[in-house]
MMTF fields as JSON, N, C-alpha, C and O atoms, coordinates in Angstrom:
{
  "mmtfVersion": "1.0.0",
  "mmtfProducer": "UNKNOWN",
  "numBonds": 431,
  "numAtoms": 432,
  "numGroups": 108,
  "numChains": 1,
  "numModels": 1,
  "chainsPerModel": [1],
  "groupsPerChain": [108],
  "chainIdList": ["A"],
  "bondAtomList": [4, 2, 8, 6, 12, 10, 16, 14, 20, 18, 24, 22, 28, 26, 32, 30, 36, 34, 40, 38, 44, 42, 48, 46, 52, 50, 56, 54, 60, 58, 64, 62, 68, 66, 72, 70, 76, 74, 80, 78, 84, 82, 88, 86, 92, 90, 96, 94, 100, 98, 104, 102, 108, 106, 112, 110, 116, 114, 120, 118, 124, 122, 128, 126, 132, 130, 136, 134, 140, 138, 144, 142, 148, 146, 152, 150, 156, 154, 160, 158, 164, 162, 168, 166, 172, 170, 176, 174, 180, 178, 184, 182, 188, 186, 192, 190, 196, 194, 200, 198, 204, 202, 208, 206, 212, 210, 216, 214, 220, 218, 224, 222, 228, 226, 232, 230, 236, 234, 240, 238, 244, 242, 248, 246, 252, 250, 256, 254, 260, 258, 264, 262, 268, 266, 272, 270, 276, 274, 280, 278, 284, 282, 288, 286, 292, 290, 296, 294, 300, 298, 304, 302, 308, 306, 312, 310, 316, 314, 320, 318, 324, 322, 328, 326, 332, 330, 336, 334, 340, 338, 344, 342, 348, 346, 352, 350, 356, 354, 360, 358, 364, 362, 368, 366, 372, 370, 376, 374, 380, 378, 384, 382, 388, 386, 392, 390, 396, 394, 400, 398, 404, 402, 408, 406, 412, 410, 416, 414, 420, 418, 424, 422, 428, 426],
  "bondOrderList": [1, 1, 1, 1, 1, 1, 1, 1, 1, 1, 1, 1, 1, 1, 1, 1, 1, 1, 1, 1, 1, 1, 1, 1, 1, 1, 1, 1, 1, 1, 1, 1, 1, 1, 1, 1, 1, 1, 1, 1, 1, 1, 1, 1, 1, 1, 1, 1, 1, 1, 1, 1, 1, 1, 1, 1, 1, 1, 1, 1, 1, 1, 1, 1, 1, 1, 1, 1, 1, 1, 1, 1, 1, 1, 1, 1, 1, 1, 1, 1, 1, 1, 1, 1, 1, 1, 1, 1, 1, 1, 1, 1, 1, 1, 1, 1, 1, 1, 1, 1, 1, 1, 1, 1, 1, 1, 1],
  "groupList": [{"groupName": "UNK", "atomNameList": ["N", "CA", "C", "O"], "elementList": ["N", "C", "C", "O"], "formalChargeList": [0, 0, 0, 0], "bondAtomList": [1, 0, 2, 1, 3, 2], "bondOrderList": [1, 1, 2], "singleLetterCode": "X", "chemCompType": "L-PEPTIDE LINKING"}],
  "groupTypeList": [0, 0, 0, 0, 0, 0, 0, 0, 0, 0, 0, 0, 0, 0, 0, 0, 0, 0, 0, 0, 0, 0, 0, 0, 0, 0, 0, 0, 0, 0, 0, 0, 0, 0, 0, 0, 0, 0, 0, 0, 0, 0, 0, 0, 0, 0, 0, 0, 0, 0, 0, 0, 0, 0, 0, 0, 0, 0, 0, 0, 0, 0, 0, 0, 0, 0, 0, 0, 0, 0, 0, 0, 0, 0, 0, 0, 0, 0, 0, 0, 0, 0, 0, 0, 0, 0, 0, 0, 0, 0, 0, 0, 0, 0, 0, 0, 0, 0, 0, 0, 0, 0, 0, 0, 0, 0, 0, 0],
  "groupIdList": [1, 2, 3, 4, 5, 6, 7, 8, 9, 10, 11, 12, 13, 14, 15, 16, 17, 18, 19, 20, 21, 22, 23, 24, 25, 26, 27, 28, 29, 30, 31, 32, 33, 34, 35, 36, 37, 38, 39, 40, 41, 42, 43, 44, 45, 46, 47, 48, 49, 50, 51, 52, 53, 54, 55, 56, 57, 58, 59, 60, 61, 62, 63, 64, 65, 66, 67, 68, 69, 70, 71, 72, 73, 74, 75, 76, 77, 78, 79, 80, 81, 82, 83, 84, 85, 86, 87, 88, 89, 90, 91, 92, 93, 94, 95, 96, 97, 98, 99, 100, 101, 102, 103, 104, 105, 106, 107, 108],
  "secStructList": [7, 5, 7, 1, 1, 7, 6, 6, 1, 7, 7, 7, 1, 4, 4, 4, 1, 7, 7, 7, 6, 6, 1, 7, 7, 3, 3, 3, 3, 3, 3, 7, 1, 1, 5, 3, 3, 3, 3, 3, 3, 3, 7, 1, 1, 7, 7, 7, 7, 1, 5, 7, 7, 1, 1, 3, 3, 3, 3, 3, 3, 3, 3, 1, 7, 7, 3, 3, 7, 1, 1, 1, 7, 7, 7, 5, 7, 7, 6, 6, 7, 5, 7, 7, 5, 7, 6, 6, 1, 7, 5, 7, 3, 3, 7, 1, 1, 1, 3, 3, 3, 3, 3, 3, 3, 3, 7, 7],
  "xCoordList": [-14.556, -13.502, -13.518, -13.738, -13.242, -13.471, -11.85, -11.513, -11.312, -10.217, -9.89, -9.9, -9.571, -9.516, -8.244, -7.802, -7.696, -6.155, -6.192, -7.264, -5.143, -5.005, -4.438, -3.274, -5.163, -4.586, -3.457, -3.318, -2.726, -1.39, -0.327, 0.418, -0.325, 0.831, 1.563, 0.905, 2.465, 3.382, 3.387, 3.408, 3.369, 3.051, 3.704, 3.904, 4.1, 4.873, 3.798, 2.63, 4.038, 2.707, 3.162, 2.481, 4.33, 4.751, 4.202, 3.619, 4.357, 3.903, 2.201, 1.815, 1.632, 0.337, -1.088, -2.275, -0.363, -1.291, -0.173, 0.935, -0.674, -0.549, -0.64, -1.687, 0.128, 0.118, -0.908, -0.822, -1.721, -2.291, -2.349, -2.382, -2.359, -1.742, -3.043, -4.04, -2.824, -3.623, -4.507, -5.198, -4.446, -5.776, -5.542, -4.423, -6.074, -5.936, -6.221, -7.075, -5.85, -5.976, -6.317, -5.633, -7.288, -7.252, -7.845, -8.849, -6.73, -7.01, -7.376, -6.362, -8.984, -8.773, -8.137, -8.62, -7.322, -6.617, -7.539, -7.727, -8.15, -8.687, -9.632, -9.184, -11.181, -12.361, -12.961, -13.311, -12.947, -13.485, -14.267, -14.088, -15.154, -15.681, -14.53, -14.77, -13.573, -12.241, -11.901, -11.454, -12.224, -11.566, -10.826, -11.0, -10.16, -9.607, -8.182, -7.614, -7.811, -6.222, -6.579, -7.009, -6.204, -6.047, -4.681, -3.624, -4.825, -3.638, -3.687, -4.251, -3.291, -3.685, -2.431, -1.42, -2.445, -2.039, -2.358, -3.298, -0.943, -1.621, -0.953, 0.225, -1.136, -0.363, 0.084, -0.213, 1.12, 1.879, 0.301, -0.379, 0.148, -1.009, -1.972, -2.562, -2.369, -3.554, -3.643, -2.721, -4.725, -4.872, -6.479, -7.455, -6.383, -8.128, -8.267, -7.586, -9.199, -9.74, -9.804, -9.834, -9.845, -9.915, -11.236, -12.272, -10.772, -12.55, -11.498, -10.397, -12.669, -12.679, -12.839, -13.381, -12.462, -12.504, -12.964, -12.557, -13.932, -14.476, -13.457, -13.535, -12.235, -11.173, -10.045, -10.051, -8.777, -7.749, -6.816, -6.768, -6.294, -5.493, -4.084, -3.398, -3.374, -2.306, -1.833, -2.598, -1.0, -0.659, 0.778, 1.305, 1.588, 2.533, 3.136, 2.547, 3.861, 4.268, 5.428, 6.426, 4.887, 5.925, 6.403, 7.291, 6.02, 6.699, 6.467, 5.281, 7.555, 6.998, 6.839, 7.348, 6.23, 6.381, 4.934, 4.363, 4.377, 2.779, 3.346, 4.445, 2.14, 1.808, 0.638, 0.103, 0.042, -0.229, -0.527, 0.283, -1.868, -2.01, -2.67, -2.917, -2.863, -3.771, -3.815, -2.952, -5.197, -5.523, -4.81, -4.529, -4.553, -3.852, -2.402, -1.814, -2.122, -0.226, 0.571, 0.916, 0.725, 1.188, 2.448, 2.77, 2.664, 3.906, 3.843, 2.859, 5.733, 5.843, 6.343, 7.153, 6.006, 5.765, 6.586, 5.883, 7.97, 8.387, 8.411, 8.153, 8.536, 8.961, 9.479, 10.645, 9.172, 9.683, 9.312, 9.613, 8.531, 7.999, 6.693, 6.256, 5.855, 4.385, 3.973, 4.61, 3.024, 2.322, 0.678, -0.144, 0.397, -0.68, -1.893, -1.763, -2.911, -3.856, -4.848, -5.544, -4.8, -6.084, -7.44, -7.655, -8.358, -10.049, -10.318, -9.763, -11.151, -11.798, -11.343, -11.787, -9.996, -9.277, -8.983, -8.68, -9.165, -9.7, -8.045, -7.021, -8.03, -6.779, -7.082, -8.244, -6.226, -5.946, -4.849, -3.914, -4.688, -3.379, -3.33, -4.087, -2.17, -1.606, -0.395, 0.54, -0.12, 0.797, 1.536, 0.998, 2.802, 4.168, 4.744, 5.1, 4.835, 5.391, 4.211, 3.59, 4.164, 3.455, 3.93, 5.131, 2.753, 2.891, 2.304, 1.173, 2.806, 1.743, 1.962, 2.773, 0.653, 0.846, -0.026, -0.321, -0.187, -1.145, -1.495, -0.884, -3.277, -3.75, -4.336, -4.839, -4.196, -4.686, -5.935, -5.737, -6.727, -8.154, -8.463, -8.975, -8.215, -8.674, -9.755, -9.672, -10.887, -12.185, -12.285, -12.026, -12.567, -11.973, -13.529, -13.803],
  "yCoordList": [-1.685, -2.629, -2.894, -2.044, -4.258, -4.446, -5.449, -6.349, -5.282, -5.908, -5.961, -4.862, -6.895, -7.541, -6.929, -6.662, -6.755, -5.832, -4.668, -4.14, -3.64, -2.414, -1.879, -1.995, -1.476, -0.662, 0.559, 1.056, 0.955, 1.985, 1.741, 2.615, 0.346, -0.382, -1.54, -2.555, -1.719, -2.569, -3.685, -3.578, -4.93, -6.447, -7.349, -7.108, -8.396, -9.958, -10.467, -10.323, -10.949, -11.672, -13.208, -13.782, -13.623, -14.963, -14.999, -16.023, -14.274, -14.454, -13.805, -13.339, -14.145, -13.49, -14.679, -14.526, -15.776, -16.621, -18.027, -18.257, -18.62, -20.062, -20.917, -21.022, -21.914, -23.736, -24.009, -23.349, -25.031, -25.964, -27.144, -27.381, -28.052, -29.805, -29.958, -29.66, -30.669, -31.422, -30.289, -30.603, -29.162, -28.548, -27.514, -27.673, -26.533, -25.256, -24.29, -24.613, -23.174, -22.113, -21.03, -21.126, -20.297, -18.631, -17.448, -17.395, -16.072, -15.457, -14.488, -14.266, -13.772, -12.795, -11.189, -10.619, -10.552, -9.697, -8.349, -7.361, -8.861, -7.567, -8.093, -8.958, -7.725, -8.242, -6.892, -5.923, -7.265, -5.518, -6.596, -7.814, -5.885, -5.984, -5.998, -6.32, -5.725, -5.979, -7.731, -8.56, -7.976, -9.183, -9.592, -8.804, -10.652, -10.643, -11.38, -12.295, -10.75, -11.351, -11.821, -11.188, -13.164, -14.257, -14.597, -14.415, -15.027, -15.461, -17.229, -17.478, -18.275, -19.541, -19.924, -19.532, -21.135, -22.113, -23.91, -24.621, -24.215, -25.661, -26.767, -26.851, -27.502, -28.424, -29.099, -28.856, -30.315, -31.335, -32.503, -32.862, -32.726, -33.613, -32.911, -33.242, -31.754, -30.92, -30.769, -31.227, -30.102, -29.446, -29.114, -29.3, -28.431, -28.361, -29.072, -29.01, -29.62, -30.597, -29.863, -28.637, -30.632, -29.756, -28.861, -29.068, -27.654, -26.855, -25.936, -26.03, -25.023, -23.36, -22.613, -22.973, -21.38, -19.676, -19.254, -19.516, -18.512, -17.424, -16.455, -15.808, -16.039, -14.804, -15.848, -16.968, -14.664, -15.415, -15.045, -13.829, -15.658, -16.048, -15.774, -15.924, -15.428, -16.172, -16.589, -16.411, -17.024, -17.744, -17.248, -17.236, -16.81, -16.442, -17.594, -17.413, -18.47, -19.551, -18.273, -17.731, -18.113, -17.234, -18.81, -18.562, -19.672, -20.758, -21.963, -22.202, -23.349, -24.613, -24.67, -23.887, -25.497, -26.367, -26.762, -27.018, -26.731, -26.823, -27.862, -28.003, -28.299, -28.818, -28.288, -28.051, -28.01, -26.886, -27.592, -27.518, -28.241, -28.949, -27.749, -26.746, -27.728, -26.947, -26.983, -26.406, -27.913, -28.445, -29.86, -30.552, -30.096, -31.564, -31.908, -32.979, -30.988, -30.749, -30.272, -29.097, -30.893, -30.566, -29.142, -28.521, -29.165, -27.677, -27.664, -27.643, -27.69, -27.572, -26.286, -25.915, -25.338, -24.295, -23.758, -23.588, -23.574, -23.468, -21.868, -20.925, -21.713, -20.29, -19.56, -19.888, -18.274, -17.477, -17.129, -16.141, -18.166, -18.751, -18.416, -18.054, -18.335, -17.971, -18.37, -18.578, -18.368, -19.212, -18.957, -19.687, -18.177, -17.683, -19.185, -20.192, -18.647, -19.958, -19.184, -18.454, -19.577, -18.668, -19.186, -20.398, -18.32, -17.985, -19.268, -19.644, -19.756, -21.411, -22.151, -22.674, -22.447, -23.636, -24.612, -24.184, -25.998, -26.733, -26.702, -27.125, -26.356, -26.399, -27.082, -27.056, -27.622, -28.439, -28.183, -27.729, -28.316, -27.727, -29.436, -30.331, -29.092, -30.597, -30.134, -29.925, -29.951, -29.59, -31.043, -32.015, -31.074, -31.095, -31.186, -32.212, -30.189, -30.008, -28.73, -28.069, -28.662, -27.215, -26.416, -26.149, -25.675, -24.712, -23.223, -23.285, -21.874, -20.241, -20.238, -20.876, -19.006, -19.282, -17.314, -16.922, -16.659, -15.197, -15.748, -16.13, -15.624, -15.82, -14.575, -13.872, -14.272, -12.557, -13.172, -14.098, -12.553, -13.062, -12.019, -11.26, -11.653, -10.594, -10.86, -11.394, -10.356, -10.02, -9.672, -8.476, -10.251, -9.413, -8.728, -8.009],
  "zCoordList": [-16.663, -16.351, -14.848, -13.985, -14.637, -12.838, -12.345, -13.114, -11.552, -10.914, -9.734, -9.179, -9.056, -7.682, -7.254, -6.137, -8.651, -8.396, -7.953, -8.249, -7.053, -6.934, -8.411, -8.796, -8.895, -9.811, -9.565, -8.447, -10.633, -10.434, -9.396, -8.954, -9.013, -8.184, -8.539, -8.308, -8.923, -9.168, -8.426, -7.2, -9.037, -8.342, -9.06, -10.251, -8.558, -9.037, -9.899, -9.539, -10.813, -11.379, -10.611, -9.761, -11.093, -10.875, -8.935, -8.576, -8.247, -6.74, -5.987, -4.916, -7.309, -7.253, -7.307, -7.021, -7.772, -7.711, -7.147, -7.631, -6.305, -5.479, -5.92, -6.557, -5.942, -6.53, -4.971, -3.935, -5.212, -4.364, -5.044, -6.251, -3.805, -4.39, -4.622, -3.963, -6.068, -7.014, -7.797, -8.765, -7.385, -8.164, -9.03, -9.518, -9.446, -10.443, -9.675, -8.849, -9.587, -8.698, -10.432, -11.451, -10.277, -10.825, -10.222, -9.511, -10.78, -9.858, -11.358, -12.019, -12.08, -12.578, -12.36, -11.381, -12.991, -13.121, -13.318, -12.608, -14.926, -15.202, -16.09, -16.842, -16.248, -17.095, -17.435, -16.762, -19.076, -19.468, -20.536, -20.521, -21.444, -22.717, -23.786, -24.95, -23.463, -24.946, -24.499, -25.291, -23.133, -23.138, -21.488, -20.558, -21.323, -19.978, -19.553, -20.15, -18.431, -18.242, -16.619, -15.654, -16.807, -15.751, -15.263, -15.867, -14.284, -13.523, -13.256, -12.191, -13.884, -13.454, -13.096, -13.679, -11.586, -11.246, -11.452, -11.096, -12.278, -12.538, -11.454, -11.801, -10.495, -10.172, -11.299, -12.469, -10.691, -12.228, -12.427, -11.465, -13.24, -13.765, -14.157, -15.186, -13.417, -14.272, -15.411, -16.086, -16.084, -16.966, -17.282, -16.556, -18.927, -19.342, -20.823, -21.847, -20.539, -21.407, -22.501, -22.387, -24.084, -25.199, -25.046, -24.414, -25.956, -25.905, -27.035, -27.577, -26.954, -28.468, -27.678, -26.633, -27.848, -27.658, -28.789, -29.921, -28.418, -29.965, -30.057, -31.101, -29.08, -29.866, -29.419, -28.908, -29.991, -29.969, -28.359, -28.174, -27.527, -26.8, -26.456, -27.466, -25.419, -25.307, -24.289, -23.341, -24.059, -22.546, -22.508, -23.62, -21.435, -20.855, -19.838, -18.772, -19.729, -18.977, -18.058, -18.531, -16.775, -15.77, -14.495, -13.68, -14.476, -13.81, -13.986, -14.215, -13.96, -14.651, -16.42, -17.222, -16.621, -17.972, -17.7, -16.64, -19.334, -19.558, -21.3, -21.836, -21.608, -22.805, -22.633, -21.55, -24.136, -24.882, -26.587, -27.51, -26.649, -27.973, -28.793, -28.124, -29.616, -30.147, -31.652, -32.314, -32.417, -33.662, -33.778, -34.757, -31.909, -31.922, -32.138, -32.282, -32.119, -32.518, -30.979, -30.854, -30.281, -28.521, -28.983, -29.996, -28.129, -27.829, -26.418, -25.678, -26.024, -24.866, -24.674, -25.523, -23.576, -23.398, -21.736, -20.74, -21.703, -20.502, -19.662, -20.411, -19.023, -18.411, -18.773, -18.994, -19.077, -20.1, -21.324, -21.993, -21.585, -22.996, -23.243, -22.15, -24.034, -24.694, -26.242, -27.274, -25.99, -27.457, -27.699, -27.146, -28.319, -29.301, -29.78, -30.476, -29.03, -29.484, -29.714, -29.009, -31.351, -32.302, -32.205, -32.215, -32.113, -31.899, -32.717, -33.749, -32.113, -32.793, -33.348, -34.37, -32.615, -33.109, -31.695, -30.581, -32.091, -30.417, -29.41, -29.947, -28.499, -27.413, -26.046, -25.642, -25.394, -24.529, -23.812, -24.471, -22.786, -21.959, -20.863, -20.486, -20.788, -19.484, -18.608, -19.381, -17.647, -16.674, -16.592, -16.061, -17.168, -17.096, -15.974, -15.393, -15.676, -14.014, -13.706, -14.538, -12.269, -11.396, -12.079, -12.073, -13.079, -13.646, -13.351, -12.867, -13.528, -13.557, -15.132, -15.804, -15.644, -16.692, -16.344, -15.215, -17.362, -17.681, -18.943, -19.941, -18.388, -19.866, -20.027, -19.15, -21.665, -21.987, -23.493, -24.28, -23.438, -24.243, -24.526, -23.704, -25.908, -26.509, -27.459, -28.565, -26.791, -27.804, -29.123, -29.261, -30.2, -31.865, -32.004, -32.965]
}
């Protein structure tokens, strides 16, 4: 397992990764062979184009408002909030407003 993080210290997630105008910021957390947890920043207009994951997903919205399609059916997804996007089914994300989000990708 490898991480940019100090491990066994307590940290903000929400103040761990930066909005920059117009773009996507990520910061990985933690990358093992089970899988990985990201830290993304979306400005408002961003997003990622549809695509598949071979495992299943989830996203943690810790600031802002995201849309969140997935098999083409949108879901808005605010702070506080999270939503499960299953292994090979097509998803798309669109920033709403400047969004953070933890994505966790678990390997099956």
């Amino acid at each position: 397992m490898s991480t940019p993080f100090e491990t066994a210290v307590v940290f903000p997630l929400e103040n761990s990764v930066e909005y920059t105008s117009g773009g996507v910021v990520s910061k990985q957390i933690i990358k093992s062979a089970a899988g990985n947890v990201t830290l993304f920043s979306f400005d408002k207009g961003q997003g990622l184009t549809e695509h598949t994951a071979p495992f299943d997903a989830i996203v943690q919205v810790l600031d802002g408002e995201v849309e969140i399609s997935i098999d083409g059916h949108p879901h808005r997804v605010k702070k506080g909030e999270c939503i499960i996007m299953p292994a090979n089914h097509p998803h798309a994300l669109s920033a709403v407003e400047a969004f953070k989000m933890l994505l966790t990708m678990i390997k099956g």
